[in-house]
N, CA, C, O and CB atoms as a CASP TS submission, in Angstrom:
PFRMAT TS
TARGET T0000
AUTHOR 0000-0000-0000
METHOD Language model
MODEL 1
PARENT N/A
ATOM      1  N   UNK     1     138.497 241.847 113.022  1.00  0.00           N
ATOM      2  CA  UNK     1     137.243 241.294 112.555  1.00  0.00           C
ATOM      3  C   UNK     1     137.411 239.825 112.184  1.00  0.00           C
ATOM      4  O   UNK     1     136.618 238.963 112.564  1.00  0.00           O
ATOM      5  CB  UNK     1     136.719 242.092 111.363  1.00  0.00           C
ATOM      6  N   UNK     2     138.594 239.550 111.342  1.00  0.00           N
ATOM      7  CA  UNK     2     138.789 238.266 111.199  1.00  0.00           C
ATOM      8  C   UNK     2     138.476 237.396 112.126  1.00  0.00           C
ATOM      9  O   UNK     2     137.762 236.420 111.895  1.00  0.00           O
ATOM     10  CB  UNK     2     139.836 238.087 110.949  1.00  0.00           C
ATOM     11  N   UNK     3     139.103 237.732 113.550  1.00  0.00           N
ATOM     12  CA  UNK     3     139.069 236.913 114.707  1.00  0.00           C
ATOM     13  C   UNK     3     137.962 236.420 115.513  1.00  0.00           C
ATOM     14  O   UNK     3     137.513 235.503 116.201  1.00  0.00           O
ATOM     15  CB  UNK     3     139.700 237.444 115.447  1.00  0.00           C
ATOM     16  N   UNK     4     137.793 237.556 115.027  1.00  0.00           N
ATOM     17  CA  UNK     4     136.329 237.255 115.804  1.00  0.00           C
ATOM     18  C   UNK     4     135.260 236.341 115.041  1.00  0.00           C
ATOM     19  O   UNK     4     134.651 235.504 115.706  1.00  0.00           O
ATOM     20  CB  UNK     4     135.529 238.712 116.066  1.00  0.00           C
ATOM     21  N   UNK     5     134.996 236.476 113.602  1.00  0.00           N
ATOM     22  CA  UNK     5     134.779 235.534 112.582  1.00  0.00           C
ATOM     23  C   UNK     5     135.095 234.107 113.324  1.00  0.00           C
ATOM     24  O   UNK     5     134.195 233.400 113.779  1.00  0.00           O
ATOM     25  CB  UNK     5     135.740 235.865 111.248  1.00  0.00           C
ATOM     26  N   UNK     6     136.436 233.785 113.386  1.00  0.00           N
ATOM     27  CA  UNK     6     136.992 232.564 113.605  1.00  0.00           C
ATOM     28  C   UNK     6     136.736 232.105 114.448  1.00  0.00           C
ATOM     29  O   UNK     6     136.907 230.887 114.483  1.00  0.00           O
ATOM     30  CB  UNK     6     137.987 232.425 113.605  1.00  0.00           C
ATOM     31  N   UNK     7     136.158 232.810 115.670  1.00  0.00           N
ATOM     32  CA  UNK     7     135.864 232.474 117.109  1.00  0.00           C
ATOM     33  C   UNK     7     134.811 232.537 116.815  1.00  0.00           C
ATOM     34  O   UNK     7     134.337 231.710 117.594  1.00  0.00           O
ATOM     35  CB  UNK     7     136.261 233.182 118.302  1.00  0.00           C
ATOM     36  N   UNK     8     133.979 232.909 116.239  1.00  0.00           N
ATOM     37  CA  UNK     8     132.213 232.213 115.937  1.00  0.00           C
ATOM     38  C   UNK     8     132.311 231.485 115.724  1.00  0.00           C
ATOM     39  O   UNK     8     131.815 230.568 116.378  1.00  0.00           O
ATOM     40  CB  UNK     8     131.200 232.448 115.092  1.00  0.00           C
ATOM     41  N   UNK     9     132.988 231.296 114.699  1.00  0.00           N
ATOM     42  CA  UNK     9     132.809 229.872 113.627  1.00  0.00           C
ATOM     43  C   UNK     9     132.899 228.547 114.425  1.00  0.00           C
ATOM     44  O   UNK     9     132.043 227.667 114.524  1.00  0.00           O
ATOM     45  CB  UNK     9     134.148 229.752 112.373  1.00  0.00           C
ATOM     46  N   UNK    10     134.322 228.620 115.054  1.00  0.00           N
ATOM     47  CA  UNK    10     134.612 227.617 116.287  1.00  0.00           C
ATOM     48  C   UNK    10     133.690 227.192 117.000  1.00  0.00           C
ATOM     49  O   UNK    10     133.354 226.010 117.072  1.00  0.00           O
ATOM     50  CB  UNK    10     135.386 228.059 117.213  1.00  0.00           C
ATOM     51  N   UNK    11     133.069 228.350 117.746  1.00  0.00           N
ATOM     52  CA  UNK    11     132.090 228.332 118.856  1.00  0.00           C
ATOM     53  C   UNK    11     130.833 227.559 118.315  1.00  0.00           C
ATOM     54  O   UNK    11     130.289 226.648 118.940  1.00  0.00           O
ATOM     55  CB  UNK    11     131.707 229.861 119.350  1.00  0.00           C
ATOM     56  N   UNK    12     130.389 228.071 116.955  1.00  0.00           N
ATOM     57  CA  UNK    12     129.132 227.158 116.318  1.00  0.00           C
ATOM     58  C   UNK    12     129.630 225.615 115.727  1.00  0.00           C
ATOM     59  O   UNK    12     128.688 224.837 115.877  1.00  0.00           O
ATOM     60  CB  UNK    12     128.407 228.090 114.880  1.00  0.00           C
ATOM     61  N   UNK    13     130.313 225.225 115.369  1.00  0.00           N
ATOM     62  CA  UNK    13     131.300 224.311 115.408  1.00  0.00           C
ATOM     63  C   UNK    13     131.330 223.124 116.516  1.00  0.00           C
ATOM     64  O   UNK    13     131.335 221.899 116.401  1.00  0.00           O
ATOM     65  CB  UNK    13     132.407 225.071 115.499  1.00  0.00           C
ATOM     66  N   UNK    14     131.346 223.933 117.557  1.00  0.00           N
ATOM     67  CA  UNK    14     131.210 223.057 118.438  1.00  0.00           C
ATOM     68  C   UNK    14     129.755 222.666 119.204  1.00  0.00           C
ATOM     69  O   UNK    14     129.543 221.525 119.615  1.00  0.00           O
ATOM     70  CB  UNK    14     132.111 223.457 119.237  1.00  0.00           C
ATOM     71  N   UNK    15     129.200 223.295 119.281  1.00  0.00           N
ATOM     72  CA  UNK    15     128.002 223.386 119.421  1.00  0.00           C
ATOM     73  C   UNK    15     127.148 222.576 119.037  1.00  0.00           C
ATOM     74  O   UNK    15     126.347 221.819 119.584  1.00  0.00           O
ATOM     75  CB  UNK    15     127.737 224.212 119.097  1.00  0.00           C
ATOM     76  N   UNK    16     127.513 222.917 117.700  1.00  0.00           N
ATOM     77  CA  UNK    16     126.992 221.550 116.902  1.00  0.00           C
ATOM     78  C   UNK    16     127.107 220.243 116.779  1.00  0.00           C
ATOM     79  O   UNK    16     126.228 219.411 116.553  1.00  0.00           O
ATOM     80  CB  UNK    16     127.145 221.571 116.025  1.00  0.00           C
ATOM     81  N   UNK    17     128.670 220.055 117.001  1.00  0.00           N
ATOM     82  CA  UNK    17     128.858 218.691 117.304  1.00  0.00           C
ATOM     83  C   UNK    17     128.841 217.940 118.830  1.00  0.00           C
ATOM     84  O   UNK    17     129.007 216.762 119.146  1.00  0.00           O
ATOM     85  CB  UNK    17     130.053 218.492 116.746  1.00  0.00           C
ATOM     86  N   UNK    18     128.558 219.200 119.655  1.00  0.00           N
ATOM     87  CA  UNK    18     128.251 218.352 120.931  1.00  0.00           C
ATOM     88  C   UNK    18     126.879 217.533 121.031  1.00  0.00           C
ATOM     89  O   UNK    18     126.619 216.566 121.747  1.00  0.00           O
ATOM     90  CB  UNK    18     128.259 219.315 122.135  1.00  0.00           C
ATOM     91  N   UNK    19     126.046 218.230 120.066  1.00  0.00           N
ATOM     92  CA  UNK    19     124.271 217.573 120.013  1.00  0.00           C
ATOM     93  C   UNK    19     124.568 216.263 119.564  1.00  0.00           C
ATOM     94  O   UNK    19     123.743 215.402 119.869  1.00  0.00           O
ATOM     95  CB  UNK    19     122.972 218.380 118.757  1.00  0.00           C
ATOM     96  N   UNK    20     125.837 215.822 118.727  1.00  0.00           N
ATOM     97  CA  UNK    20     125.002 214.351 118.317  1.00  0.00           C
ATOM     98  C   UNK    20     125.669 213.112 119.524  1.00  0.00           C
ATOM     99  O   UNK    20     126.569 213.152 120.363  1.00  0.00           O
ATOM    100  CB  UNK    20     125.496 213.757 116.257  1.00  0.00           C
ATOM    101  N   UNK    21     124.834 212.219 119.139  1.00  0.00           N
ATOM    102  CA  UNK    21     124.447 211.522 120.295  1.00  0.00           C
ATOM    103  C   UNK    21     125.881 210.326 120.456  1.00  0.00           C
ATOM    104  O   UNK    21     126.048 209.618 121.449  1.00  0.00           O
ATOM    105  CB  UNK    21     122.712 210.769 120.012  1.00  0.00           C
ATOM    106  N   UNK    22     126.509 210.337 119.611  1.00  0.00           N
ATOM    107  CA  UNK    22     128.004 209.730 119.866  1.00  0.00           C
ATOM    108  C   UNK    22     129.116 210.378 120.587  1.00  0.00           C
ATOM    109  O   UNK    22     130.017 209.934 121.299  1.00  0.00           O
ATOM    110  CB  UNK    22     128.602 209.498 118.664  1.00  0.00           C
ATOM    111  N   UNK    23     128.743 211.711 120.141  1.00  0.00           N
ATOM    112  CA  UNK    23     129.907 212.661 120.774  1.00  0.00           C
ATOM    113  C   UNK    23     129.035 212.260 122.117  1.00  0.00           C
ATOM    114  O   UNK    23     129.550 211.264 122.626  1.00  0.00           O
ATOM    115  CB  UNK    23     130.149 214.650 120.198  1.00  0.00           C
ATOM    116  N   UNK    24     128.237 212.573 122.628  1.00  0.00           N
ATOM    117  CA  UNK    24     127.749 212.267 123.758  1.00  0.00           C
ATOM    118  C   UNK    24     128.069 211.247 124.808  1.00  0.00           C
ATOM    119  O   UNK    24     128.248 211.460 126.007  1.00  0.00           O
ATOM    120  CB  UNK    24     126.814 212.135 123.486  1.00  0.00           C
ATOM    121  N   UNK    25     128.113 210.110 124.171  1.00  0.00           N
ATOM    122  CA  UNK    25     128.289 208.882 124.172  1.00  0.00           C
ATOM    123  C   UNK    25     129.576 208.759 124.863  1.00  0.00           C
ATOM    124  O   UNK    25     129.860 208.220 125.933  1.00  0.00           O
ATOM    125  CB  UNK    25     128.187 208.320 122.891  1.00  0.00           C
ATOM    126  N   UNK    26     130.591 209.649 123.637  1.00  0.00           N
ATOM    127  CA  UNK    26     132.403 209.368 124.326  1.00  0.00           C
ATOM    128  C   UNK    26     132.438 210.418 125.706  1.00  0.00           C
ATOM    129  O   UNK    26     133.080 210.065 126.695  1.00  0.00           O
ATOM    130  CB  UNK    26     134.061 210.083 122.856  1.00  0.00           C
ATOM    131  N   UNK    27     131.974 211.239 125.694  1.00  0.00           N
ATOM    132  CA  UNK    27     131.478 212.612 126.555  1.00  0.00           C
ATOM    133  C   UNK    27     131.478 211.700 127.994  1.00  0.00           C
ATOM    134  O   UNK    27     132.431 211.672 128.774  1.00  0.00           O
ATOM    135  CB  UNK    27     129.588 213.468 126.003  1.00  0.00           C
ATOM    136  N   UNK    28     130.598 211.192 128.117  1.00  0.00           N
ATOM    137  CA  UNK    28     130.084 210.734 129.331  1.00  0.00           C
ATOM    138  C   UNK    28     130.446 209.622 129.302  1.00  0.00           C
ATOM    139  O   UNK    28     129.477 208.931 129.616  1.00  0.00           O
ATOM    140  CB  UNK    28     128.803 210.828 129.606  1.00  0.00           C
ATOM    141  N   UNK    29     131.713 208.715 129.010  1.00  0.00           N
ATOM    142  CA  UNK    29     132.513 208.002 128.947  1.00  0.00           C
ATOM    143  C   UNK    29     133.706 208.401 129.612  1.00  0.00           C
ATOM    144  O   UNK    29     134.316 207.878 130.546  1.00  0.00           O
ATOM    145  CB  UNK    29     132.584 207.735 127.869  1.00  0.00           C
ATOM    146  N   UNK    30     133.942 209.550 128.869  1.00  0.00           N
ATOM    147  CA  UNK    30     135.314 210.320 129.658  1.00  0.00           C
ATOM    148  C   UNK    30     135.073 210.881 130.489  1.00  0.00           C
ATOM    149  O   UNK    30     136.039 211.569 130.820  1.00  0.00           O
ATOM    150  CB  UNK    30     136.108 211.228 129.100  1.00  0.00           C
ATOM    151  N   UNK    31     134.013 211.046 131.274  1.00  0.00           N
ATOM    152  CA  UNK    31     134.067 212.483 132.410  1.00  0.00           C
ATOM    153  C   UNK    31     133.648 210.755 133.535  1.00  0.00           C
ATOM    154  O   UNK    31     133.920 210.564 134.720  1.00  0.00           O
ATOM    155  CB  UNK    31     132.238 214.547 132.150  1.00  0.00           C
ATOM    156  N   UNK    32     133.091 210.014 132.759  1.00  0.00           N
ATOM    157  CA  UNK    32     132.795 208.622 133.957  1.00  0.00           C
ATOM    158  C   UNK    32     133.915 208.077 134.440  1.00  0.00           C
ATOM    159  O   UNK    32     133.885 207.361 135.441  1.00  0.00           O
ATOM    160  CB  UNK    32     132.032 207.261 133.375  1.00  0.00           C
ATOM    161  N   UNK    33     135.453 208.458 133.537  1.00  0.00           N
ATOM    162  CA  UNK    33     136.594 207.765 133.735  1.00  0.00           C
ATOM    163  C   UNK    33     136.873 208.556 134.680  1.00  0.00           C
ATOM    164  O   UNK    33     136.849 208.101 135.823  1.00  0.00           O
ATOM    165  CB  UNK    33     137.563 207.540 132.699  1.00  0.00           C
ATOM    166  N   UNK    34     137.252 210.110 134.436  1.00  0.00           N
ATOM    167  CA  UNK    34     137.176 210.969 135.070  1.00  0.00           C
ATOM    168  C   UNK    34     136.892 211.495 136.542  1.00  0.00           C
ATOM    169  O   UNK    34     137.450 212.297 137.292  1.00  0.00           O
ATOM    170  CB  UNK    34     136.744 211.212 134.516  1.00  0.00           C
ATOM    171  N   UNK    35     135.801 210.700 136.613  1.00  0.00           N
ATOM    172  CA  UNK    35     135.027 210.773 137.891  1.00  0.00           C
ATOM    173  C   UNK    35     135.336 209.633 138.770  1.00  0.00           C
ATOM    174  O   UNK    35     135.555 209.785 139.972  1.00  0.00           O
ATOM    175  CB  UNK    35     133.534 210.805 137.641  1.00  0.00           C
ATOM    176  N   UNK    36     135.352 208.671 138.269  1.00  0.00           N
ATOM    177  CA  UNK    36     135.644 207.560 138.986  1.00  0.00           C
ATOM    178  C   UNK    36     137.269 207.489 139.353  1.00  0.00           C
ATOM    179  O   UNK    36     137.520 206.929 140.420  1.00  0.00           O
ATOM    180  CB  UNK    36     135.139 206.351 138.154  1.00  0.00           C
ATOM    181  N   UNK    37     138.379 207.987 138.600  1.00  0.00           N
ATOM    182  CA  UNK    37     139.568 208.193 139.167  1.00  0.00           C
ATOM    183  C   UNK    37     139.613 209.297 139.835  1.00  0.00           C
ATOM    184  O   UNK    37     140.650 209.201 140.493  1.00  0.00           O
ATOM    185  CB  UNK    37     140.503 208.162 138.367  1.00  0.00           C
ATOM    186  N   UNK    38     139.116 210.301 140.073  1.00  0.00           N
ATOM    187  CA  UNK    38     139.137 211.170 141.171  1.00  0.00           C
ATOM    188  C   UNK    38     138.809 210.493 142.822  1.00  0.00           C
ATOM    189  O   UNK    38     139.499 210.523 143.841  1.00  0.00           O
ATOM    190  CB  UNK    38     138.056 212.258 140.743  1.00  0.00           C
ATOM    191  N   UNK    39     137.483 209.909 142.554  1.00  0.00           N
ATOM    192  CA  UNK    39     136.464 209.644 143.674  1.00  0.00           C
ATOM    193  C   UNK    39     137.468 208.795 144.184  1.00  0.00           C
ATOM    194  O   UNK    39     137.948 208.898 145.313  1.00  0.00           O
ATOM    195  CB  UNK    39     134.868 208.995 143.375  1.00  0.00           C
ATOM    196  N   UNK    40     137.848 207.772 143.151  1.00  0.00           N
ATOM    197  CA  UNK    40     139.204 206.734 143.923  1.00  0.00           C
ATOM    198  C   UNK    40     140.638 207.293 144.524  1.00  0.00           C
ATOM    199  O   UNK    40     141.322 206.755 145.395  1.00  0.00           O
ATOM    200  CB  UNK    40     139.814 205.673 142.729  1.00  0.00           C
ATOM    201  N   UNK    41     140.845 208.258 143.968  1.00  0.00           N
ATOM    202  CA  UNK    41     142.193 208.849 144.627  1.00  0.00           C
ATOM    203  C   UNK    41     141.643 209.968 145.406  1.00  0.00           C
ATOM    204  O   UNK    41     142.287 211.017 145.401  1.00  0.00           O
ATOM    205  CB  UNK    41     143.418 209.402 143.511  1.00  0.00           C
ATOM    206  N   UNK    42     140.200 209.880 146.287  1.00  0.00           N
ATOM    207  CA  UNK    42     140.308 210.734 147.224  1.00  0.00           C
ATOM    208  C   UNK    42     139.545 210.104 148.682  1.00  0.00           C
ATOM    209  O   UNK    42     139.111 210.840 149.569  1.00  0.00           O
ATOM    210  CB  UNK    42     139.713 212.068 146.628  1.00  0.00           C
ATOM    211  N   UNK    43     139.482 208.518 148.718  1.00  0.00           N
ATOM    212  CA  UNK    43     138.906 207.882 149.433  1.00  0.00           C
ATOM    213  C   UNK    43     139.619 208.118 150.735  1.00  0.00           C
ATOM    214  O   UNK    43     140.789 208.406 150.482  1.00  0.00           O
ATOM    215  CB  UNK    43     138.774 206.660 148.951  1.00  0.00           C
ATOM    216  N   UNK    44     139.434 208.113 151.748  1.00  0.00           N
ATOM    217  CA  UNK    44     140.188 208.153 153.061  1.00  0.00           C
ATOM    218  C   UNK    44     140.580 209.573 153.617  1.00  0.00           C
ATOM    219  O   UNK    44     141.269 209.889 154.587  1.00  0.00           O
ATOM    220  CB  UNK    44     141.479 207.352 152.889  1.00  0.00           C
ATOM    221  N   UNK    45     139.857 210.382 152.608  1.00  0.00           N
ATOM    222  CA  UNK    45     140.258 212.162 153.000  1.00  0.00           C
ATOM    223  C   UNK    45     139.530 212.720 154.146  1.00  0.00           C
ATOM    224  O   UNK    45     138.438 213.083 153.707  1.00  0.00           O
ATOM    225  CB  UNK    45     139.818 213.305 151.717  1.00  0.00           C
ATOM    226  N   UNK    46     139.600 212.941 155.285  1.00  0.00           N
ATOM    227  CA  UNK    46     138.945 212.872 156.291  1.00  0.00           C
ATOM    228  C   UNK    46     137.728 214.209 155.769  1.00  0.00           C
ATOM    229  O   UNK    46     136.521 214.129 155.998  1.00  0.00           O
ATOM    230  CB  UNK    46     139.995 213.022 157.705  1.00  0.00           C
ATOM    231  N   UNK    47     138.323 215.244 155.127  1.00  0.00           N
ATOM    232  CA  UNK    47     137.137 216.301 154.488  1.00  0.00           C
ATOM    233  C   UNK    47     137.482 216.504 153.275  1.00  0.00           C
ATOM    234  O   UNK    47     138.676 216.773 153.144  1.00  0.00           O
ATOM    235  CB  UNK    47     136.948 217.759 155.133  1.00  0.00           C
ATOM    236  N   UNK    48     136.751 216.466 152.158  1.00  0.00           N
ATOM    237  CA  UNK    48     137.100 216.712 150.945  1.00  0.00           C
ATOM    238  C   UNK    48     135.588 217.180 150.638  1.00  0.00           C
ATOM    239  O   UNK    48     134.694 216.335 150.688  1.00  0.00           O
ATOM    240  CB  UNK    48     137.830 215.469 150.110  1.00  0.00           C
ATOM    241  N   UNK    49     135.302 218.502 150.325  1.00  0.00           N
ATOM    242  CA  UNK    49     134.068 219.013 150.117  1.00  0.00           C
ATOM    243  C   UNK    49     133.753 218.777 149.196  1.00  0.00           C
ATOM    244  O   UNK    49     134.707 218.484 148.474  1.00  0.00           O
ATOM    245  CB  UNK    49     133.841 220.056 150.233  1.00  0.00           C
ATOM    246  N   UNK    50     132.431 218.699 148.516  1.00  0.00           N
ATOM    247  CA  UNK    50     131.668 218.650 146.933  1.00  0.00           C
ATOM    248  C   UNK    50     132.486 219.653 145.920  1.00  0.00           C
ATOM    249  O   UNK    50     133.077 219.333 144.889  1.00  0.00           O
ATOM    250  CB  UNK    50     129.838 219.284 147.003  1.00  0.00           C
ATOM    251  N   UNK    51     132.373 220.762 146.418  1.00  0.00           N
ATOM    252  CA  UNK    51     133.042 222.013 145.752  1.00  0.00           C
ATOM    253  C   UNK    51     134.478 221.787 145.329  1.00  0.00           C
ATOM    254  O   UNK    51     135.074 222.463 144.490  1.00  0.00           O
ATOM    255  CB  UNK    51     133.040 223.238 146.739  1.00  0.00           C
ATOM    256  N   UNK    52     134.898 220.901 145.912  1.00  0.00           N
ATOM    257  CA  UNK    52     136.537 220.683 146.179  1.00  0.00           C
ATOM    258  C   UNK    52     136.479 219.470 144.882  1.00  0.00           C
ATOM    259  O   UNK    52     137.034 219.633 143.795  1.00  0.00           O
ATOM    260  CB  UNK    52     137.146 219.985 148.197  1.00  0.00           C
ATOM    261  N   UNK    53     135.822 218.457 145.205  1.00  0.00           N
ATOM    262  CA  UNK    53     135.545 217.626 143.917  1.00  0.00           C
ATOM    263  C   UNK    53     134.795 217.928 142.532  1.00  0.00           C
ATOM    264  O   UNK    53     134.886 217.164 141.571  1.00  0.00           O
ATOM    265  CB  UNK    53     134.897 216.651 144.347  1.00  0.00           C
ATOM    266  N   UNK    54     134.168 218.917 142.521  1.00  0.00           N
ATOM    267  CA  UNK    54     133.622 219.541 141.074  1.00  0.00           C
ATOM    268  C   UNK    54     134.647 220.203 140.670  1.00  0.00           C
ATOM    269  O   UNK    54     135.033 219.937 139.532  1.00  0.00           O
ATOM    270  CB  UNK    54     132.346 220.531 141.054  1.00  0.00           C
ATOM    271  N   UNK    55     135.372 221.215 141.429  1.00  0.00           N
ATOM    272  CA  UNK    55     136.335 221.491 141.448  1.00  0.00           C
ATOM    273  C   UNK    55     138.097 220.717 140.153  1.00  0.00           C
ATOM    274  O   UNK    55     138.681 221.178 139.172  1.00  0.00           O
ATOM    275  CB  UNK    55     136.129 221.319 142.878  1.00  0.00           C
ATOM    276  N   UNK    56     138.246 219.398 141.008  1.00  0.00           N
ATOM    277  CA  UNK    56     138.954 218.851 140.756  1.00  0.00           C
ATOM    278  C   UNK    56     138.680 218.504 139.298  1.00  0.00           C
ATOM    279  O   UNK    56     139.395 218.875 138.368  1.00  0.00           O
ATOM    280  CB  UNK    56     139.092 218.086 141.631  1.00  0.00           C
ATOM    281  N   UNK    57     136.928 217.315 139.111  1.00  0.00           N
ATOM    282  CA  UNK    57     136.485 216.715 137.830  1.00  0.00           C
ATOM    283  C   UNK    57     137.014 217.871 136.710  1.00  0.00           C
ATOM    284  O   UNK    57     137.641 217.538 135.705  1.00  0.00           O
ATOM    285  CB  UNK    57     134.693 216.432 137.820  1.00  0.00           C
ATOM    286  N   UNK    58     136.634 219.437 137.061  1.00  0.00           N
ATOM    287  CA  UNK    58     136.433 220.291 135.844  1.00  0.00           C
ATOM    288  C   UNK    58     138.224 220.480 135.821  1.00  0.00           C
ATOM    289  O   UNK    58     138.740 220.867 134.773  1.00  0.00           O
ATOM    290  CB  UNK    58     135.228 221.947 136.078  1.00  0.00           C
ATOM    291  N   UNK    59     138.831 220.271 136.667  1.00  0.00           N
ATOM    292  CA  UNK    59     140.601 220.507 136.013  1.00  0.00           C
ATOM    293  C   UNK    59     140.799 219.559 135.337  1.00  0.00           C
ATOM    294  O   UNK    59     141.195 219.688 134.179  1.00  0.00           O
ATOM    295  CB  UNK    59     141.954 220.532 137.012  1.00  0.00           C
ATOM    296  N   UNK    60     140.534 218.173 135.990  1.00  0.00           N
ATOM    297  CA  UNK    60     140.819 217.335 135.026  1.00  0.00           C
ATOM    298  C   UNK    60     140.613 217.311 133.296  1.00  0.00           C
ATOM    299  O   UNK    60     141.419 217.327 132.366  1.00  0.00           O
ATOM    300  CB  UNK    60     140.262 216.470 135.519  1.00  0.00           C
ATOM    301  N   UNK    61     139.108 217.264 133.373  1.00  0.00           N
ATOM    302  CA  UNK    61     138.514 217.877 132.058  1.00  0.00           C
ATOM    303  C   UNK    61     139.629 218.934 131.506  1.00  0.00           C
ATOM    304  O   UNK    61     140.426 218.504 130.672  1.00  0.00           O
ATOM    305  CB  UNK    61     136.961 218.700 132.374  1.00  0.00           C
ATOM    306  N   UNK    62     139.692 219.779 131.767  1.00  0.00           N
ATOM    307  CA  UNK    62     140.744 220.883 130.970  1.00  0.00           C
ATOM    308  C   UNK    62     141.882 220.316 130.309  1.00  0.00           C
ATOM    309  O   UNK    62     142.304 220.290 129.153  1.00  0.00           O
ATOM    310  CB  UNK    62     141.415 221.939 131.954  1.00  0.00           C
ATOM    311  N   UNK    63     142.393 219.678 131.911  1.00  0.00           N
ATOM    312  CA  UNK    63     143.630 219.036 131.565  1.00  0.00           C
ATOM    313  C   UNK    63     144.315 217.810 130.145  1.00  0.00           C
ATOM    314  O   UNK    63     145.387 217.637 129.566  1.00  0.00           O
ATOM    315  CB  UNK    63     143.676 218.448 132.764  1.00  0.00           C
ATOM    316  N   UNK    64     142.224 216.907 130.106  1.00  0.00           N
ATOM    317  CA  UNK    64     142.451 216.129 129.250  1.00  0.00           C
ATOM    318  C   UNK    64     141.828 216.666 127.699  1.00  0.00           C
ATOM    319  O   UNK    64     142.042 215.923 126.741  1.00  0.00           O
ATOM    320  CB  UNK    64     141.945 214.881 129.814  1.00  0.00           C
ATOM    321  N   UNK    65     141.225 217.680 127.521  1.00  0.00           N
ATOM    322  CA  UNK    65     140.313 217.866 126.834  1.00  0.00           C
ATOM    323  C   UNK    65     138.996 217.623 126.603  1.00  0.00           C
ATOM    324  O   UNK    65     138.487 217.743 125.489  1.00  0.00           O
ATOM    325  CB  UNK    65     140.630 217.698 126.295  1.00  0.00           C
ATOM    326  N   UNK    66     138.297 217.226 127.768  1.00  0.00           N
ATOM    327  CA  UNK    66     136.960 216.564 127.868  1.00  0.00           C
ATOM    328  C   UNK    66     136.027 217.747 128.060  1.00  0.00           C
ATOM    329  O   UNK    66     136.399 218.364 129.058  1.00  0.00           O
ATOM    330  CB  UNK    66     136.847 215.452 129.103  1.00  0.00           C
ATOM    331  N   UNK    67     135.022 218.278 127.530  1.00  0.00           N
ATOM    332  CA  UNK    67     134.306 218.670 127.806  1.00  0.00           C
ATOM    333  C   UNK    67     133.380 218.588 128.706  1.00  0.00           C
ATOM    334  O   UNK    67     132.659 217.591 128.695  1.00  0.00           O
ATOM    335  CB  UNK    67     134.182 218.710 127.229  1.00  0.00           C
ATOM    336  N   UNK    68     133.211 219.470 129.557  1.00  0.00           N
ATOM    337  CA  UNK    68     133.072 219.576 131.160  1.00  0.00           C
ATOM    338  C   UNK    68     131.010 219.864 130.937  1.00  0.00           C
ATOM    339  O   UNK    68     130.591 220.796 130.252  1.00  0.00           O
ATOM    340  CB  UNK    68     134.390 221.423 132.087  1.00  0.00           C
ATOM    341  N   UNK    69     130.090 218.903 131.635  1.00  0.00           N
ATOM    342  CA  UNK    69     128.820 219.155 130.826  1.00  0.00           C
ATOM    343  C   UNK    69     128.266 218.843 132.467  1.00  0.00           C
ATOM    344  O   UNK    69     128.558 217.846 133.126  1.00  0.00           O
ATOM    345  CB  UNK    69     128.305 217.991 129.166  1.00  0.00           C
ATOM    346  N   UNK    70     127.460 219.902 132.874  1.00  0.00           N
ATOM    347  CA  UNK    70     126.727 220.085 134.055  1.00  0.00           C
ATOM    348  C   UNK    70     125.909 218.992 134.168  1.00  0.00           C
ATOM    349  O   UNK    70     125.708 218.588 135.313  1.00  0.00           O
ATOM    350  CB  UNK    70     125.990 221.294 134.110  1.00  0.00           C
ATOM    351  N   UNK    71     125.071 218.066 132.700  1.00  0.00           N
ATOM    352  CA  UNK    71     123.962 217.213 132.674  1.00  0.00           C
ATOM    353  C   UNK    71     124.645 215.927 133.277  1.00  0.00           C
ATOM    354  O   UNK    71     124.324 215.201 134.218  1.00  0.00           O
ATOM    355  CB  UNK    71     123.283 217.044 131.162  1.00  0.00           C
ATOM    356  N   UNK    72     125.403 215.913 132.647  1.00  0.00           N
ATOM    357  CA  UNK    72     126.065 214.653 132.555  1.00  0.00           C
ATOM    358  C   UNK    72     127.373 213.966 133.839  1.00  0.00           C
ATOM    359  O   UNK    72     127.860 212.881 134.156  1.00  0.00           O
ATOM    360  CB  UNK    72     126.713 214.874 131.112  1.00  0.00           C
ATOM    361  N   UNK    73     127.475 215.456 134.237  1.00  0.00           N
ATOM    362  CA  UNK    73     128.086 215.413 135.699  1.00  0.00           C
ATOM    363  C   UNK    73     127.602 214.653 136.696  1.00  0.00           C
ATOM    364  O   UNK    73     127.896 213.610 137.280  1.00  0.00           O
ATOM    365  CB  UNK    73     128.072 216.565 136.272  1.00  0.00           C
ATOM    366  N   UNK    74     126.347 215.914 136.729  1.00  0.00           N
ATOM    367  CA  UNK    74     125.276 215.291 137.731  1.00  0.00           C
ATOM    368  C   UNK    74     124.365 213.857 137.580  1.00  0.00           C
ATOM    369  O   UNK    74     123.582 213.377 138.400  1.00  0.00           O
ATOM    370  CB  UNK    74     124.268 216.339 137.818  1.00  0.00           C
ATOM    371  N   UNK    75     124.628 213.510 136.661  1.00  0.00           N
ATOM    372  CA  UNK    75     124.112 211.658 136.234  1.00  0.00           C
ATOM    373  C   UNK    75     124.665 211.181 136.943  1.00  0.00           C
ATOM    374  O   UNK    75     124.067 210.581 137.836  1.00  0.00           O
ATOM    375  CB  UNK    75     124.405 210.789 134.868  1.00  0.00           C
ATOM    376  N   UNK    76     126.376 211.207 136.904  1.00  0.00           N
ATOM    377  CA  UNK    76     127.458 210.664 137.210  1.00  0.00           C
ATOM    378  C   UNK    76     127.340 210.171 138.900  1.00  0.00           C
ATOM    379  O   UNK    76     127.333 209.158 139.600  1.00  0.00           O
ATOM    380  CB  UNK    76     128.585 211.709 136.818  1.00  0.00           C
ATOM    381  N   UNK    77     127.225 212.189 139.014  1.00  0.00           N
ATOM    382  CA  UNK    77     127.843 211.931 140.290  1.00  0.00           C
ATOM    383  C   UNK    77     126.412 211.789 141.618  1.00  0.00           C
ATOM    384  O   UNK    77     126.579 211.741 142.836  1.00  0.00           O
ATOM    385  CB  UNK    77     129.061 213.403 140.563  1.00  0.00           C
ATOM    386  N   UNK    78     125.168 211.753 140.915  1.00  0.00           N
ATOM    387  CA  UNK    78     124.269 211.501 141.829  1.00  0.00           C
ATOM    388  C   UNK    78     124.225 209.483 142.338  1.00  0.00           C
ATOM    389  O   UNK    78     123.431 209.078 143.187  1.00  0.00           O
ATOM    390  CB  UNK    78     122.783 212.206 141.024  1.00  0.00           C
TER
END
């Protein structure tokens, strides 16, 4: 029961602090760095599918700790 406690708590936790508009701010800062060093280290790939690059952005994200945000992707990457 504890755990699960703790894993709410977390979960609302974060939640919350993704709404304000700074976290936002660094958010789509880092997934722009993100995006733009991918797109650059995959120039000259004769096929590199969309799937293959959403793909990649969301490892990265993991990898760095960035929170991976569908809105803000698609800003990016339209």
């Amino acid at each position: 029961m504890l755990c699960r406690y703790r894993h709410s708590n977390y979960f609302v936790k974060e939640v919350v602090t993704l709404r304000d508009p700074r976290n936002r701010a660094w958010q789509k800062k880092q997934l722009e760095k993100i995006v733009r060093r991918i797109r650059d280290s995959s120039v000259g790939r004769a096929s590199y599918p969309e799937t293959d690059f959403i793909e990649d952005v969301k490892c990265a994200c993991a990898r760095e700790g960035v929170p991976f945000d569908h809105d803000i992707f698609n800003e990016l990457a339209s």
